[in-house]
C-alpha positions in Angstrom: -8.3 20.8 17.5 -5.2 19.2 18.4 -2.5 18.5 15.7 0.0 16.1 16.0 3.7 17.6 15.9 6.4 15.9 13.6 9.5 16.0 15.2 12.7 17.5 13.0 14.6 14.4 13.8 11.9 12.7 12.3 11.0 14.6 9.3 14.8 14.3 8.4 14.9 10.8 8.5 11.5 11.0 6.2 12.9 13.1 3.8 16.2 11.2 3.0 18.6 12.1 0.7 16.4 15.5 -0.3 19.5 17.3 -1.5 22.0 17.3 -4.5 24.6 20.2 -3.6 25.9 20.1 -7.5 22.1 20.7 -8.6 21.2 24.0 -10.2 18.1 23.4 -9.1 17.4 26.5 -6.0 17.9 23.9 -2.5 14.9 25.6 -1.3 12.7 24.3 -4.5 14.6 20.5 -3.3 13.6 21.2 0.1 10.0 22.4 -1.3 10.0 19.0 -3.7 11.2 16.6 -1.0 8.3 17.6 1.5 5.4 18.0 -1.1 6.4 14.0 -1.9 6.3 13.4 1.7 2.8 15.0 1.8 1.1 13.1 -1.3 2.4 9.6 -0.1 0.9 9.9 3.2 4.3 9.8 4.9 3.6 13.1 6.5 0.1 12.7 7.6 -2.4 15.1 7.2 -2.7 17.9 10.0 0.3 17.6 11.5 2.4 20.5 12.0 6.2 21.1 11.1 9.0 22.4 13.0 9.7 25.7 13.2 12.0 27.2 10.5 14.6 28.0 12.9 14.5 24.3 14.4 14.0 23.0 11.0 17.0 25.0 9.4 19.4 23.9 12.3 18.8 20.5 11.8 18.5 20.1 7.9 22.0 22.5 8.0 20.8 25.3 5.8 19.7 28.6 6.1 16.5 30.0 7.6 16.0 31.8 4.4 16.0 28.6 2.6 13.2 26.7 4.6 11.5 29.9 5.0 11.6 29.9 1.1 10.0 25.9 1.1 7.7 26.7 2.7 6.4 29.7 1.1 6.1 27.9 -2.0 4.4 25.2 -0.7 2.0 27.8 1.1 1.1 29.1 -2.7 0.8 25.6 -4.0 -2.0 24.7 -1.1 0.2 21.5 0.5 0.9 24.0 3.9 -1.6 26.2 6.1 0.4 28.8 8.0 -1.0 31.0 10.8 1.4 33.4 12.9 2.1 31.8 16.3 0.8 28.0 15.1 3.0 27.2 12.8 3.0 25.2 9.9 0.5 22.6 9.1 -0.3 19.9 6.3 -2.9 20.1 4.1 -3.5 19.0 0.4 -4.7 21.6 -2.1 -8.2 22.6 -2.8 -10.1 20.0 -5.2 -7.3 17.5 -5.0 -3.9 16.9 -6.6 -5.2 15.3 -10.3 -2.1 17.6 -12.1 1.2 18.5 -11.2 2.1 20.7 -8.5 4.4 22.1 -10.9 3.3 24.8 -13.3 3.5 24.3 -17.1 4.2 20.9 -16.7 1.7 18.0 -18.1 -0.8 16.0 -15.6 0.7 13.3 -13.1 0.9 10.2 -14.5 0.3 7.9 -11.0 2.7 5.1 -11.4 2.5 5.2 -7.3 -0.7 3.3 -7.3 -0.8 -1.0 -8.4 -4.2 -1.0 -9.2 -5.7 -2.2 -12.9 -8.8 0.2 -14.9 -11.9 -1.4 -15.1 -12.6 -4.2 -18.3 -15.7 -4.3 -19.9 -16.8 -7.3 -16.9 -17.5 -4.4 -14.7 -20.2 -2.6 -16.9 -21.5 -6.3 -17.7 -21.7 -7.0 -13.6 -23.4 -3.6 -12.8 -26.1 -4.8 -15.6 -26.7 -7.9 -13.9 -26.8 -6.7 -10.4 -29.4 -3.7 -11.6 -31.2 -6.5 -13.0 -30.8 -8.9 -9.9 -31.7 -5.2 -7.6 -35.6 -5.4 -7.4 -35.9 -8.5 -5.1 -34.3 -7.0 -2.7 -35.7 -3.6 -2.4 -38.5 -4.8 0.0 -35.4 -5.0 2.4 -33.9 -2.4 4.7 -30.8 -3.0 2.7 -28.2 -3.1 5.9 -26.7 -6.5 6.3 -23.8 -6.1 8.3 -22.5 -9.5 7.4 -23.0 -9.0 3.7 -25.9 -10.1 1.4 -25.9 -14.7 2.3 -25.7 -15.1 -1.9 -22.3 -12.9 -1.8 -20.9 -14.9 1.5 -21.9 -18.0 -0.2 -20.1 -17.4 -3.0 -16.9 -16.0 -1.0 -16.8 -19.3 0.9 -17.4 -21.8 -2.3 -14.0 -20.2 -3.5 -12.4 -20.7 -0.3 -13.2 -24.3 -0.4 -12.1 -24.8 -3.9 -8.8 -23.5 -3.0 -8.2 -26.1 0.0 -9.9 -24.3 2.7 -13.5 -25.1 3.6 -15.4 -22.4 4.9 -18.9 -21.8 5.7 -21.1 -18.7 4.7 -21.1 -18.0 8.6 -17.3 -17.6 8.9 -17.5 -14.6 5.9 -17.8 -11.1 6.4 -18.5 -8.3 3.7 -16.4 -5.2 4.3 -16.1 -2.1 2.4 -12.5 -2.7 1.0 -9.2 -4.9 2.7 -8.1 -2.1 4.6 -11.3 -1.3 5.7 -11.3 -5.1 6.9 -7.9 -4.8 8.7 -8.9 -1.6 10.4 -11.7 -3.1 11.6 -9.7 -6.1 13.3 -7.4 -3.9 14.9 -10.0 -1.7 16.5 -11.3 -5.3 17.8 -8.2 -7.1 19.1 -5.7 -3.8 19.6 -5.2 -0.7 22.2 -3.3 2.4 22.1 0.3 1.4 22.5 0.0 -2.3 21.2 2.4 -3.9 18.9 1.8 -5.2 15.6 4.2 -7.9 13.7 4.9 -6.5 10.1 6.8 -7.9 6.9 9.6 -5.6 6.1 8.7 -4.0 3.6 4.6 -3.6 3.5 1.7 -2.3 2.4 1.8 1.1 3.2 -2.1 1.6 3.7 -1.8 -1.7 6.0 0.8 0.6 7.9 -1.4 3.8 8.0 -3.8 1.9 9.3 -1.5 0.2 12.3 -0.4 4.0 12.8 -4.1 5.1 12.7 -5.2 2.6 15.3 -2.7 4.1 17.9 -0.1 0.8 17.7 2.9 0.6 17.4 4.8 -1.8 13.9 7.4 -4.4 14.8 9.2 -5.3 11.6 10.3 -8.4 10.7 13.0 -8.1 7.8 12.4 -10.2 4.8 15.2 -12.3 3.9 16.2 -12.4 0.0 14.1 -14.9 -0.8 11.2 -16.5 1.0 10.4 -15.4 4.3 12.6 -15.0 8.1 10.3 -17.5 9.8 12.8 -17.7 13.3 12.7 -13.9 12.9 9.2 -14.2 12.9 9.1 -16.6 16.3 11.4 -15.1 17.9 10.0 -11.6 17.6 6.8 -12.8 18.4 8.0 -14.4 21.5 10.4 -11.5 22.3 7.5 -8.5 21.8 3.9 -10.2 22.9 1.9 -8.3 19.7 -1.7 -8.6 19.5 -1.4 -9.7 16.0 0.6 -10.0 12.9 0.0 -8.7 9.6 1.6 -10.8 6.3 1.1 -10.8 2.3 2.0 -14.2 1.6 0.2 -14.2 -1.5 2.4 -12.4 -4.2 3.9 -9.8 -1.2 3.4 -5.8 -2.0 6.0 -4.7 -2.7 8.6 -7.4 -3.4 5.7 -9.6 -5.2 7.4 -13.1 -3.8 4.7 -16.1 -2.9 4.9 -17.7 0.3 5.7 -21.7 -0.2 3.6 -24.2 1.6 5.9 -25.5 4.4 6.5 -21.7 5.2 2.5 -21.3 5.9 2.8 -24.3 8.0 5.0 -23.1 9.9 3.9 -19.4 10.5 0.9 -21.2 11.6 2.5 -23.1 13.9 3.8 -20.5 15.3 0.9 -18.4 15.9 -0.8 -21.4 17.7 2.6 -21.3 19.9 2.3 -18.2 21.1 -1.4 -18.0 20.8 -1.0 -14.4 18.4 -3.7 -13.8 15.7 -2.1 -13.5 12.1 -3.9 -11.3 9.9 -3.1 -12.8 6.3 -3.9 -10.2 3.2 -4.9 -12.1 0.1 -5.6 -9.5 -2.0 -3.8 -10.6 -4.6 -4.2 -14.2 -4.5 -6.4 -14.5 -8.1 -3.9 -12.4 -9.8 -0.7 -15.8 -10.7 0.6 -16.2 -13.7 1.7 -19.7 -14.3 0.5 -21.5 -11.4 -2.2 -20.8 -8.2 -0.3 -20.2 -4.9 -0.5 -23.0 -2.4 -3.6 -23.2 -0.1 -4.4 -20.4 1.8 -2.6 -20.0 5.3 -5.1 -20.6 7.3 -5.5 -23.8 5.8 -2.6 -24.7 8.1 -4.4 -23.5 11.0 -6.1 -25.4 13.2 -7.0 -23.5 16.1 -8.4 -20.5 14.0 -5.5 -17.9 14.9 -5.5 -16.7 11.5 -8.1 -14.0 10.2 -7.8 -13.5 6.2 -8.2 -10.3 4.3 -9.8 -11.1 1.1 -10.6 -8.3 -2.2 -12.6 -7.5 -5.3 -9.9 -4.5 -5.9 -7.5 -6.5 -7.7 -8.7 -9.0 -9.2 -12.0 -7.3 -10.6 -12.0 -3.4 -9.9 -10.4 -0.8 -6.9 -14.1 1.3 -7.7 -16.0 -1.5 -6.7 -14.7 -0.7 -2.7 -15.3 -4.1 -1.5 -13.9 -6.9 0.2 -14.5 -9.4 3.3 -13.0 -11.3 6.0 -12.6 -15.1 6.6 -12.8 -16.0 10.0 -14.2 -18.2 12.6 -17.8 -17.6 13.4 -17.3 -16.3 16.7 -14.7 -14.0 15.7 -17.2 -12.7 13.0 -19.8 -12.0 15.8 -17.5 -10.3 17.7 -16.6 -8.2 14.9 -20.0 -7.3 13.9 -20.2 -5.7 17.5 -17.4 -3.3 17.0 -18.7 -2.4 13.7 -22.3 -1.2 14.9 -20.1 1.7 15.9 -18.8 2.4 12.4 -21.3 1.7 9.5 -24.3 -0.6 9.0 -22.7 -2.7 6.0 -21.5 -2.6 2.6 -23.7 -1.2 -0.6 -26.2 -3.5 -2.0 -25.5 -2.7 -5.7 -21.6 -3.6 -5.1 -22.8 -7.2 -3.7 -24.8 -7.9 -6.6 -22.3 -7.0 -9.1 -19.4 -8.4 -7.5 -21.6 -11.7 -6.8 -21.7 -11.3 -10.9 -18.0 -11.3 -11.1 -17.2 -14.7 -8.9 -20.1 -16.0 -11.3 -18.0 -14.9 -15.0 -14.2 -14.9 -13.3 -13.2 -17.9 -15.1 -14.0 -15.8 -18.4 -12.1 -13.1 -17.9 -9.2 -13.4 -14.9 -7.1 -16.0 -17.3 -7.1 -13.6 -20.0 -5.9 -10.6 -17.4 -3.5 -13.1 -15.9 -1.9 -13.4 -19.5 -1.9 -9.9 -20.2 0.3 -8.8 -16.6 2.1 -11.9 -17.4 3.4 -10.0 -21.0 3.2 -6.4 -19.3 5.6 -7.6 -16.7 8.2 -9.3 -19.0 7.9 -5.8 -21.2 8.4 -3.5 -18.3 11.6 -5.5 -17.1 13.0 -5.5 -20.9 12.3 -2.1 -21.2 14.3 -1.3 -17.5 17.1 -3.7 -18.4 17.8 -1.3 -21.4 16.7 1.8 -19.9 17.7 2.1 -16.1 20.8 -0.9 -16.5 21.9 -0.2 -12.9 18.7 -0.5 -11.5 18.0 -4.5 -10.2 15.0 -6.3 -9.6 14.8 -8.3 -6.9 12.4 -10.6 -7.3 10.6 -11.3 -10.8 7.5 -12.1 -9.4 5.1 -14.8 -10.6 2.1 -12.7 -9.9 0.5 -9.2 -8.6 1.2 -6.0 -10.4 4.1 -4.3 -9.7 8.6 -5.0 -9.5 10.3 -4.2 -6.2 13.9 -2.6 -7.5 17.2 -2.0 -5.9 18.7 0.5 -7.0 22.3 1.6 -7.0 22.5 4.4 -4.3 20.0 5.3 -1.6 18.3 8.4 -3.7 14.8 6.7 -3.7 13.1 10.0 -2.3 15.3 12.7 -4.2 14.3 10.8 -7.9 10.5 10.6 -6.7 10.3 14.2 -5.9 12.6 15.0 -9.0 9.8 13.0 -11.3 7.1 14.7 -9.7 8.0 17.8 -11.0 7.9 16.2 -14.4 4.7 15.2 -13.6 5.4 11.3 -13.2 4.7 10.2 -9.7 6.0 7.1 -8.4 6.2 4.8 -5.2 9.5 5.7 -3.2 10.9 2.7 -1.2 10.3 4.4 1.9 6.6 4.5 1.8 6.9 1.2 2.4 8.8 1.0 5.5 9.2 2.6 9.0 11.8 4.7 10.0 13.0 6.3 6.9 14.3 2.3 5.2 14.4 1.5 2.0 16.1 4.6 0.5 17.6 2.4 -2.4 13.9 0.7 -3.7 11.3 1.6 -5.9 8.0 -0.2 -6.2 6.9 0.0 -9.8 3.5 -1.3 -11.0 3.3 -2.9 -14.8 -0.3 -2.3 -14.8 0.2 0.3 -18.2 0.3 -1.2 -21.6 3.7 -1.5 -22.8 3.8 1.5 -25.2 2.8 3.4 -22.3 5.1 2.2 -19.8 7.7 2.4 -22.6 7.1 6.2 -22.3 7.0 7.1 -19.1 10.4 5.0 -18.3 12.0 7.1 -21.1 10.4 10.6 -19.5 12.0 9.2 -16.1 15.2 8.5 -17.7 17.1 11.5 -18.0 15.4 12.6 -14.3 17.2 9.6 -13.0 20.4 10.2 -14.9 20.6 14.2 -13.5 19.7 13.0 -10.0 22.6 10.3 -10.2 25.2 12.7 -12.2 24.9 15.5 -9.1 26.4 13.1 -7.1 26.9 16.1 -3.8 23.2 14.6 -2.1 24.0 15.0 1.3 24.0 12.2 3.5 23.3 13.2 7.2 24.5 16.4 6.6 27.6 15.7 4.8 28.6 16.0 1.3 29.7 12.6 0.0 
């Protein structure tokens, strides 16, 4: 099989600033720490093999010893597979990575992931749809559109939010991403260019990777979004798409205002370029909805809409669906023939369940990330003071922070070994960006979050007090 080869340029400019010179931690265990947190975010993909250990030393500027060193230890730990003439190659350990890599220290706590645990709605919807099952078990059970009660129910909440929508122009996928890999493998090639937000949703750019195109960033501004950026990279690069989170953004969790989605629409009609709009976390506002969905600005149906039970009911229930125009439905019921027959029967029924009861539960999960979000930024104002957020945002799950040097990568690996593992800036980007952000969810209760801020707070203060990291390959 065929691996793909990370380049050392490349992994360098992944890996940051990996090393703090005034550490007494061993460089090779940095080096070893750096690359494991490369592995587990998906920033080194899976199967791809490293450079050699001479190459690799010459261009990190240590010894061979050192790498050598690295990469025995991740050997032991089962992130690298290394056979004599091939290399090195990426691979995660066997049954998963639940606990820390590190021996002796406690479980990971995932603060990498914004995603909620299921409330006691879900156990209620499963009882429902178990209930609801039976009169449809004289079916095949393969709908590639999705069941016409769950569509139904999809487009009644489209409508209610200023966007009518028919049953027909609704399609039930197995998750967002799911959705947007399934658009891209209808309207991309190898080699195409996609229009991204800078920064993004990482999956949304494993996905753009994993289709063989290539991401065009457009920089977000420091509020709102760069809408001439926007035109004039369009116009400037000919993408087959764009991909935007205009509802409550991941990371930075800022809402795209009305005349902004009237003119990204207008702009897509311009230049004739579909615009891929992830909604994800659309039911998840605190004080007030967000305006109408974008495509409600749309009028020549350039915009294809991502939609998700994920977030605002549960990640286990895998599903979600995409709003389109009928014939762009059709079309992508072609190309999925090729990849599954539809979305599990059970899942419809409960999720169709969940649209049902929403009112009775979302408001009282809205409150409660309301309160965890103003604990979690209390408890980093008095914890972490040099830290910034950017944007407090008035919904989703998580805060997008600045912090006060570019050492995003060196704290995440440093808290992985404490068995804290958290969402380096990044991961969120292309090309190595975003060394001074974190992305950090307020899904945990505040007691919770209270404790894992003060386990991170003497790993940020070490990381900050070495102050030799290397920059390029140059003690500063």
């Amino acid at each position: 099989m065929t691996r793909r080869r990370t380049g050392a340029s490349s992994l360098i400019k992944l890996l940051g600033h990996w090393q703090q010179t005034l550490s007494r931690t061993p460089v090779y265990r940095q080096l070893a720490d750096g690359l494991r947190l490369l592995i587990l975010d998906g920033r080194l993909p899976l199967e791809s093999r490293l450079p050699g250990e001479r190459e690799l030393a010459a261009a990190l500027g240590v010894s061979r010893t050192t790498v050598a060193a690295a990469l025995g230890q991740l050997r032991e730990e089962g992130y690298l597979l290394s056979r004599h003439g091939s290399g090195s190659t990426t691979i995660l350990p066997e049954g998963g990575f639940s606990t820390s890599p590190v021996p002796g220290v406690a479980p990971v706590l995932d603060l990498s992931t914004a995603a909620l645990s299921a409330g006691p709605e879900i156990h209620q919807a499963y009882t429902s749809a178990l209930m609801a099952l039976p009169e449809h078990l004289s079916s095949t059970g393969y709908d590639q559109r999705g069941i016409p009660e769950l569509r139904e129910a999809i487009a009644r909440r489209y409508a209610a939010r200023g966007l009518p929508t028919t049953a027909e122009q609704i399609m039930v996928v197995n998750g967002a991403v799911s959705g947007f890999s399934l658009v891209l493998r209808l309207l991309t090639g190898p080699g195409d260019r996609v229009v991204i937000d800078h920064p993004t949703y990482p999956m949304a750019l494993a996905a753009i990777k994993g289709a063989s195109c290539r991401p065009v960033s457009v920089s977000l501004p420091e509020q709102g979004w760069d809408t001439d950026g926007l035109a004039a990279t369009i116009a400037q690069t000919s993408p087959r798409l764009a991909y935007l989170l205009p509802d409550f953004h991941n990371p930075t969790g800022r809402c795209m205002d009305a005349a902004t989605r009237a003119i990204v629409a207008e702009i897509a009609a311009r230049n004739r370029t579909a615009i891929v709009v992830d909604e994800t976390m659309a039911d998840l506002w605190f004080d007030a909805p967000p305006p109408p969905p974008l495509a409600a600005f749309d009028k020549a149906d350039n915009v294809i809409t991502l939609g998700s039970a994920g977030k605002s009911f549960w990640g286990g229930l895998r599903l979600g669906w995409i709003r389109a125009s009928s014939r762009t439905i059709a079309s992508l019921i072609q190309v999925r023939n090729s990849l599954d027959l539809g979305s599990p029967l059970l899942e419809q029924l409960a999720t169709i369940s969940l649209f049902n009861t929403a009112d009775n539960f979302l408001p009282q999960r809205r409150k409660m990330l309301r309160e965890q979000r103003d604990a979690c930024s209390a408890t980093l104002r008095e914890l972490f003071p040099d830290w910034q957020i950017t944007t407090v945002p008035e919904g989703g799950l998580s805060l997008w922070i600045e912090l006060p040097k570019p050492l995003a990568t060196l704290f995440a690996a440093s808290a992985e070994s404490i068995g804290i593992r958290i969402g380096a800036g990044p991961r969120f980007g292309t090309e190595g960006a975003f060394e001074r952000y974190l992305r950090l969810p307020f899904t945990l209760e505040p007691t919770q979050m209270r404790i894992a801020l003060e386990r991170l707070q003497p790993v940020w203060q070490q990381v900050t007090q070495n102050r030799g990291y290397v920059e390029r390959g140059l003690t500063v």
